[in-house]
C-alpha positions as CSV (number, residue, x, y, z in Angstrom):
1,X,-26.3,-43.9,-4.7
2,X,-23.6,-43.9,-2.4
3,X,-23.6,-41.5,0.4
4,X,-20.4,-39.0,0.1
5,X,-18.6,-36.4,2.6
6,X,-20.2,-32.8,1.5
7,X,-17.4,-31.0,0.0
8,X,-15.4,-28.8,2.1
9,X,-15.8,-25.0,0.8
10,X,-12.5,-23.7,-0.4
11,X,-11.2,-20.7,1.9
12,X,-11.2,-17.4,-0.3
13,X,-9.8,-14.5,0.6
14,X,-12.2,-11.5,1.8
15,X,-10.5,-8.1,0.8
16,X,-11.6,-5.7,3.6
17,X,-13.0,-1.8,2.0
18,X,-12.1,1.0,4.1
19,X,-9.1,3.2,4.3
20,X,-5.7,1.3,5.5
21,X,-4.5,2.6,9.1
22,X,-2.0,5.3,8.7
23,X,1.1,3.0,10.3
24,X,0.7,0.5,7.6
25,X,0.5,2.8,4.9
26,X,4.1,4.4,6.0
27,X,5.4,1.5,7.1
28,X,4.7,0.8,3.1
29,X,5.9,4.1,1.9
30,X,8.9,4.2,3.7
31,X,11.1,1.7,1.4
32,X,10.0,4.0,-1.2
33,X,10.8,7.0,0.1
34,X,14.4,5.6,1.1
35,X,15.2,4.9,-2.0
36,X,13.9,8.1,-4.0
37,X,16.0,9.8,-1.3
38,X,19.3,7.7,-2.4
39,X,18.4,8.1,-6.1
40,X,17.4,12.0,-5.8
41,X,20.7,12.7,-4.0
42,X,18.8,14.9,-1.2
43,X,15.8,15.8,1.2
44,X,14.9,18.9,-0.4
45,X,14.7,17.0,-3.5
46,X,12.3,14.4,-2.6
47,X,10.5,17.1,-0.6
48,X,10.3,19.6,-3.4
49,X,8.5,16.0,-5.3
50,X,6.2,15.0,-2.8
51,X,4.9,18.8,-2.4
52,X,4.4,19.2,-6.4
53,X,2.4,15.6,-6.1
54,X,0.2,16.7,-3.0
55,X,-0.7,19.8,-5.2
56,X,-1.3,18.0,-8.4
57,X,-3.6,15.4,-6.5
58,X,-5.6,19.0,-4.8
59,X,-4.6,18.3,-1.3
């Protein structure tokens, strides 16, 4: 037989567990939140939503 290259071992991606650091997750939420603020015409709106979630999640 004739002698080959090895094969090169395709590159997969490694997903990291843990918790995300805190900057990335609101640099992620913050698009989000921009937009709920624009569609829910307010602050207190939005606020009044993210306290009900925080309470229905137990935090």
């Amino acid at each position: 037989m004739a002698h080959t290259a090895p094969r090169t071992q395709l590159r997969t991606r490694t997903r990291r567990t843990g918790r995300r650091h805190p900057a990335v997750a609101t640099l992620m939420a913050l698009p989000l939140a921009a937009l709920l603020l624009l569609v829910f015409d307010g602050w207190e709106t939005v606020a009044t939503q993210a306290s009900s979630v925080g309470v229905m999640l137990g935090r």
